[in-house]
KOLKE-973964 format. One record per residue (C-alpha): z, y, x. Coordinates in pm, whole numbers, plus 32768, in hexadecimal, padded with zeros to 4 digits. Each point is the difference from the previous one (the first is absolute). Layout:
<rs>
ZYX
...
</rs>
This chain:
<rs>
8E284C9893F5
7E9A7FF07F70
7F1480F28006
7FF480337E5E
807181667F9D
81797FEE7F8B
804E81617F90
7F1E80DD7F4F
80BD817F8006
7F6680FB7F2A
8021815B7FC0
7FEC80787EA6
7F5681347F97
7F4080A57EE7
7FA9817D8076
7F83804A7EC0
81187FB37F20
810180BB80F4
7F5D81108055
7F0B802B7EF2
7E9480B480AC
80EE807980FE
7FE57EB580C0
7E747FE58040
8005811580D7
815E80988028
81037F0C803E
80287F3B8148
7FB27E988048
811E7FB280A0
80107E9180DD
812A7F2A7FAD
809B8014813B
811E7F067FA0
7F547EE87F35
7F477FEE8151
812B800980F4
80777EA47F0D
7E7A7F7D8047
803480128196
81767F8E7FB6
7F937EA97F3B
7EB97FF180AB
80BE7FF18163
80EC7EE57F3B
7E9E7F397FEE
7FF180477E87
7E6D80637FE1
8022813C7F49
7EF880EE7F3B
8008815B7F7D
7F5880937EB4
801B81568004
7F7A802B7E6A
80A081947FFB
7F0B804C8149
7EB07F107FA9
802480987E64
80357E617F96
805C7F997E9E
81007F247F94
7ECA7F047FD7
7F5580448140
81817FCA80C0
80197EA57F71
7EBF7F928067
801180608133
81477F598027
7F4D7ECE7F61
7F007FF4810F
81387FFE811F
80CF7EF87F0F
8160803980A0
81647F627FC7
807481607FC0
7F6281447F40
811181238038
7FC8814A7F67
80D0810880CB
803581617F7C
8069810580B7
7EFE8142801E
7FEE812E80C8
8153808F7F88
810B7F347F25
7F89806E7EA8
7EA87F538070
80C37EC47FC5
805A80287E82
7EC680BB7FC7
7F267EC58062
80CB7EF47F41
7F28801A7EEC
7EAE7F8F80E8
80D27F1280A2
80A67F777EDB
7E6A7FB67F71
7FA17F4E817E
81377F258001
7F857FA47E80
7E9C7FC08067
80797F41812D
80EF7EFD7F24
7ED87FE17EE2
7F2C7F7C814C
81067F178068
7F7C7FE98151
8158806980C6
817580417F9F
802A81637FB4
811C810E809E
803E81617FD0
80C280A08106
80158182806A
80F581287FCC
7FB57FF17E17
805D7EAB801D
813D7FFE80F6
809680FA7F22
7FC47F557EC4
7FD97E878065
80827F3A7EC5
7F2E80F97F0F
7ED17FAD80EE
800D7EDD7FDA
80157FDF7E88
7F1380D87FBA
7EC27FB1810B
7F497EB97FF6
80727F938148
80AD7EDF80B1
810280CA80CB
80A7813A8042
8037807E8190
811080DA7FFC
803780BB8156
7F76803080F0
7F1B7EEE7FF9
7F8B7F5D8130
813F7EDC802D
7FB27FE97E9D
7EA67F8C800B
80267F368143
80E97F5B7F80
7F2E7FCA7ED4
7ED77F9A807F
80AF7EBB80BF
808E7FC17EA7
7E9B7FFA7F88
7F747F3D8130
811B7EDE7FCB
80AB807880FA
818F7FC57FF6
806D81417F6C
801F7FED7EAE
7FBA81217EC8
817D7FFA7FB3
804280578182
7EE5810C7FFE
80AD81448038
7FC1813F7F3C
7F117F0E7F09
800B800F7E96
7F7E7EE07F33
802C7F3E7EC3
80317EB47FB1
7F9D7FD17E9D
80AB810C7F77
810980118104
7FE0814880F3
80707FA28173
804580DC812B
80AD804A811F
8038811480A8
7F1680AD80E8
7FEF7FC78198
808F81228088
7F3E811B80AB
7F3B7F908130
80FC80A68104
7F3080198129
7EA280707FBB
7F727FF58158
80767E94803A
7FA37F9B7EB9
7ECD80B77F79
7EB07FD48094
7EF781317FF3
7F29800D7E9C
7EF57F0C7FD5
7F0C81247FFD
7EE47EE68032
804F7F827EAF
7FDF81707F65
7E8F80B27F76
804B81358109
7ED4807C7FA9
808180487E96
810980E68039
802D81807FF9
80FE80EF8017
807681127F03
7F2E81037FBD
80E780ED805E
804C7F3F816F
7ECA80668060
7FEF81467FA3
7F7580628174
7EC67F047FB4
7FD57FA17EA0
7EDD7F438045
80A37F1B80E3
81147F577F53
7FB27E7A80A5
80597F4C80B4
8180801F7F9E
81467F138036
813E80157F6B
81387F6380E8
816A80087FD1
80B880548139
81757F827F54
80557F7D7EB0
810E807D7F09
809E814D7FD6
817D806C8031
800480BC7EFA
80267FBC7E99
7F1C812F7F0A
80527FC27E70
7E5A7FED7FC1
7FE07F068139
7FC47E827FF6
7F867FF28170
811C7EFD8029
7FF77EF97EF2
7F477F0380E6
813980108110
810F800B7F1D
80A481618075
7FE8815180A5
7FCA7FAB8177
7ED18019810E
7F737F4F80FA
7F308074813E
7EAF7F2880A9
804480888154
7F0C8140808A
7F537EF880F0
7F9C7F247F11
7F9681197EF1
7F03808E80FE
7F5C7EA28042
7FB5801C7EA7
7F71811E8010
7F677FD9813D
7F517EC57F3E
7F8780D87EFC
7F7480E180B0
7F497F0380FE
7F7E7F067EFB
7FC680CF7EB7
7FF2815D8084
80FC80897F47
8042818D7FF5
80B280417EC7
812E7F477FE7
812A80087F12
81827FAA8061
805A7F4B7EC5
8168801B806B
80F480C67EB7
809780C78110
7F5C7FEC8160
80748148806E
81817F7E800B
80657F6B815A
7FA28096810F
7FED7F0F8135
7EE77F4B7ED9
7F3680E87FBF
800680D080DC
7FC97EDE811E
7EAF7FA87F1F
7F7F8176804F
807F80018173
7F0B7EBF8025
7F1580847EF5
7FD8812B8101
7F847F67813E
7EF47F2E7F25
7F9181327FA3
7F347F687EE2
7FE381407F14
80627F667ED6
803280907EB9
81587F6C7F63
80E780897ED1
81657F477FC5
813180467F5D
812380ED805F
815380AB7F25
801E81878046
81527F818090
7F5E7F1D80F8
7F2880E48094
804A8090815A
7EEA8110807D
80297FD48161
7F567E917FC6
7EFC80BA7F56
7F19806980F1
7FF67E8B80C6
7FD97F7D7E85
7EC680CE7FE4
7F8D7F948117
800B7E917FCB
7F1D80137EFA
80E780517EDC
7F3180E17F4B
80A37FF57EAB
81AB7FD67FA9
803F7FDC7E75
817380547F79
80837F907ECC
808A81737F91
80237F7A7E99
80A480F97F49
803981B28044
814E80017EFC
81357F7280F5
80857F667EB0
7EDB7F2D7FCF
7FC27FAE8178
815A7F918054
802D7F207ED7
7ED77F3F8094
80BE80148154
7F3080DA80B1
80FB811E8061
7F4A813580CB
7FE7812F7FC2
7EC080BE7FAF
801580B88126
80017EDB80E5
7EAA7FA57F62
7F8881548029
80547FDE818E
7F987E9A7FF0
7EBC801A7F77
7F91814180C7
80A37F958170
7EE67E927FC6
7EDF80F27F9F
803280C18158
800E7EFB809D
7E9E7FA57F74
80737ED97F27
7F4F801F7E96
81277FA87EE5
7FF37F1D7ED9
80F880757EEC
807B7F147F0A
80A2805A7E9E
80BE7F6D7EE7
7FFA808A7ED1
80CA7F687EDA
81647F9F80B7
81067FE67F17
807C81658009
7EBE80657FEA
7FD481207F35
7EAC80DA7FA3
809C812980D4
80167EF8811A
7EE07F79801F
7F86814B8022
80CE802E810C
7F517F3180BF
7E9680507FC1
805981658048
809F7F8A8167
7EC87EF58026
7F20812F7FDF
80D080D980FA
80197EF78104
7E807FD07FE3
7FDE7EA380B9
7EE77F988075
7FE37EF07ED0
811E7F9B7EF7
80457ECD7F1A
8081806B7EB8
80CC7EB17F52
80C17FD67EDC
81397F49803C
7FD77E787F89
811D7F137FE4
7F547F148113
806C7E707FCF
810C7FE5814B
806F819B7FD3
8131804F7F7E
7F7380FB7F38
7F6F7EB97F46
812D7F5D7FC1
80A181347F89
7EC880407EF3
80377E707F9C
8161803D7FD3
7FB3813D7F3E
7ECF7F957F25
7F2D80D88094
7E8F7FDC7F8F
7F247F2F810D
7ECF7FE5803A
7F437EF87EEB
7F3B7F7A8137
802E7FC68188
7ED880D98032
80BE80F87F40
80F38049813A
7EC380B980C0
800E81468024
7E9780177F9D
7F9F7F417F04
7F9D800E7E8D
812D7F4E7FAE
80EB80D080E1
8157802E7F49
80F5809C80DA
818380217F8E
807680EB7F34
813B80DE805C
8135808C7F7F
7F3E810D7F6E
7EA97FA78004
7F317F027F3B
7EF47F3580ED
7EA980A97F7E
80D781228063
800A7FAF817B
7E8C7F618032
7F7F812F7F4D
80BC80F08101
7FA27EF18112
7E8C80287FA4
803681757FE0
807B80378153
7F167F2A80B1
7EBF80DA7F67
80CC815E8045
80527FA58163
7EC37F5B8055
7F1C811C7F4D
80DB813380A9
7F1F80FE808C
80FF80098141
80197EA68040
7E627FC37FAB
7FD0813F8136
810F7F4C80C2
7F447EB27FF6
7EAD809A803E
80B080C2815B
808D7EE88081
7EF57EBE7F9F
7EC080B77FAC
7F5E80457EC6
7F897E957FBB
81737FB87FCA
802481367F3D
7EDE7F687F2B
80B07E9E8013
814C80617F57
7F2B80D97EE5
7F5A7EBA7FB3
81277F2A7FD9
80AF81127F29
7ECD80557F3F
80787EA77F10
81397FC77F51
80A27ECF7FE4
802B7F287EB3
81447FD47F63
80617F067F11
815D80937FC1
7F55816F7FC4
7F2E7F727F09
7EA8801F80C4
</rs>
């Protein structure tokens, strides 16, 4: 093949619009871990393959289709995923502007692919100024496009997991399945192709140095999750509930990578549930251990996953921080989401990582549908009791690929007016409402309970004993503003 650049993949991203002044400062910068695992796939195919980051280098919808201009490829693909699944929806709004200032340039055929569009592929399609849909998980897809585009001899109408029209005739098939083996068949990140130097971690992450958030990574160590949460999308791009492991061995040469080449320290496990299977993870740590690189990394765990005589070893791998989705303190509300556990477990839970020197990250929902106002606080008054070390507070949001979405189409539900709409922190944020509350209802007690947990006198002293007054300082900053709210008439 020639030396021309094929594929163009790029990142969406407007920090602004998602996470209103929260993102200049606040939010991470997360690296898109797997638009660049596709680049080293297709790049290793001989496809020559770029990356524009536009949510990391702050780029315009403009200033991405000139750059793409100056590469002039067969191929400009927009992939949205994010830094947790509602990052996908969230950004469909800056994507859906690059993919239209891409097709007004005309330089390159146009594709949207990521976890938004998987789940709604047809509307996608219809509604963005775009040439095709990718539906799945993606990288078939676009290999197989790409020799489509480069007269190659596999046709559009053979393309799997492609949507297209042909005047005003939609086309598709349906998606490749699942890449089964991902040590055989996925490469390491094209981290070469990434601006390293633009990333940071959470705020929170690096609670222990807050002036030291970069360099930071983001890898996933397996894909999927077996489990199947009402609020979750995380598996729209493979079609069900399922998971799939990159082998111990080859996570660590990742990391090992990272560490050698962009001296990494802070590093996130992207994985929904890392803390799950425990020759995986807990094979990472074992190698993790004789490196002995002192890193400081936070992934995901369930209360019911946990076992605390891994705890110790997990601490000293590196794992500094574990975050739980404890959703809910009313049983009633919890276990219609399918999170059954008792509040007791998460008592024991929660406590047994903190001995063990692990910081935890707490996450929230308020606004399920049996949500009432007694409920909700419920679970600020067991958020405060628990005291983690930091705690996202959401309001539930009928995520494109959930089933809590299909049950709010089926019910006429309000939605959000906009994509942007679906984050959590937005102007435009417009969570659902609930058998017995309207949505203003739950944002307003979702603002509320951020500002009284965040401005408690006992967790403010807690912070201060454990990080130091500068983080103290930090949080009192942050908290110091309120968020604007369309929906509560701001």
């Amino acid at each position: 093949m020639s030396e021309r650049t094929h594929l163009v993949l790029i990142n969406p991203g407007n920090r602004r619009q998602v996470f209103q002044n929260l993102g200049d400062d606040v939010a991470g910068i997360e690296p898109p871990f797997l638009v660049a695992v596709m680049a080293s796939y297709l790049r290793d195919k001989g496809y020559g393959v770029a990356i524009i980051d536009a949510n990391a280098d702050n780029l315009a919808p403009d200033e991405v289709a000139a750059r793409v201009r100056q590469l002039d490829p067969l191929l400009a693909a927009v992939i949205v995923y994010g830094s947790q699944p509602s990052a996908s929806t969230q950004n469909m709004t800056n994507a859906g502007l690059i993919c239209a200032a891409l097709s007004q340039l005309g330089v390159a055929k146009v594709a949207i692919g990521g976890l938004h569009p998987s789940a709604l592929p047809r509307r996608t399609l219809l509604e963005e100024q775009v040439d095709f849909v990718i539906q799945g998980e993606g990288i078939e897809t676009i290999k197989e496009l790409l020799a489509a585009l480069d007269g190659g001899p596999v046709q559009l109408s053979e393309v799997r997991g492609l949507w297209y029209r042909d005047r005003e005739e939609v086309h598709s098939l349906p998606p490749a399945p699942p890449v089964p083996d991902l040590d055989r068949m996925l490469p390491q990140a094209a981290w070469d192709l990434l601006p390293m130097e633009r990333y940071r971690a959470h705020n929170w992450h690096c609670f222990d140095d807050i002036e030291h958030r970069s360099p930071y990574a983001a890898i996933y160590t397996s894909l999927g999750c077996p489990f199947n949460c009402v609020f979750c999308c995380i598996n729209a791009p493979f079609g069900k509930p399922g998971i799939r492991y990159r082998s111990p061995e080859k996570v660590v040469a990742e990391i090992d990578l990272l560490v050698r080449d962009y001296g990494i320290r802070n590093l996130k496990i992207v994985d929904e549930l890392f803390v799950l299977h425990e020759p995986h993870y807990m094979g990472i740590v074992d190698l993790l251990i004789k490196r002995d690189y002192r890193l400081n990394i936070w992934a995901y765990a369930r209360v019911d996953t946990v076992k605390p005589e891994n705890l110790a070893r997990m601490k000293e791998a590196g794992i500094n921080w574990l975050a739980l989705g404890i959703e809910s303190a009313n049983p009633a509300v919890r276990d219609q989401a399918v999170k059954q556990m008792r509040v007791q477990d998460v008592r024991q839970v929660v406590r047994s990582i903190q001995d063990a020197g692990i910081r935890v990250i707490a996450n929230y929902i308020f606004g399920l549908p049996e949500e009432t106002a007694e409920t909700m606080q419920e679970t600020l008054d067991m958020a405060r009791e628990l005291e983690c070390e930091f705690a996202n507070f959401y309001s539930a949001m009928a995520y494109p690929g959930s089933k809590l979405y299909d049950i709010a189409v089926e019910s006429g539900w309000g939605l959000p007016a906009s994509w942007h709409g679906y984050s959590q922190h937005s102007y435009e944020a417009t969570p659902l409402p609930t058998k017995y509350l309207r949505a203003a209802e739950v944002l307003a007690f979702r603002d509320h309970a951020f500002h009284a947990y965040f401005s408690g006198a006992e967790y403010l002293q807690m912070l201060e004993e454990k990080f130091g007054k500068e983080v103290r300082e930090h949080i009192e900053r942050i908290t110091a503003t309120r968020l604007k709210r369309k929906l509560l008439g701001d």
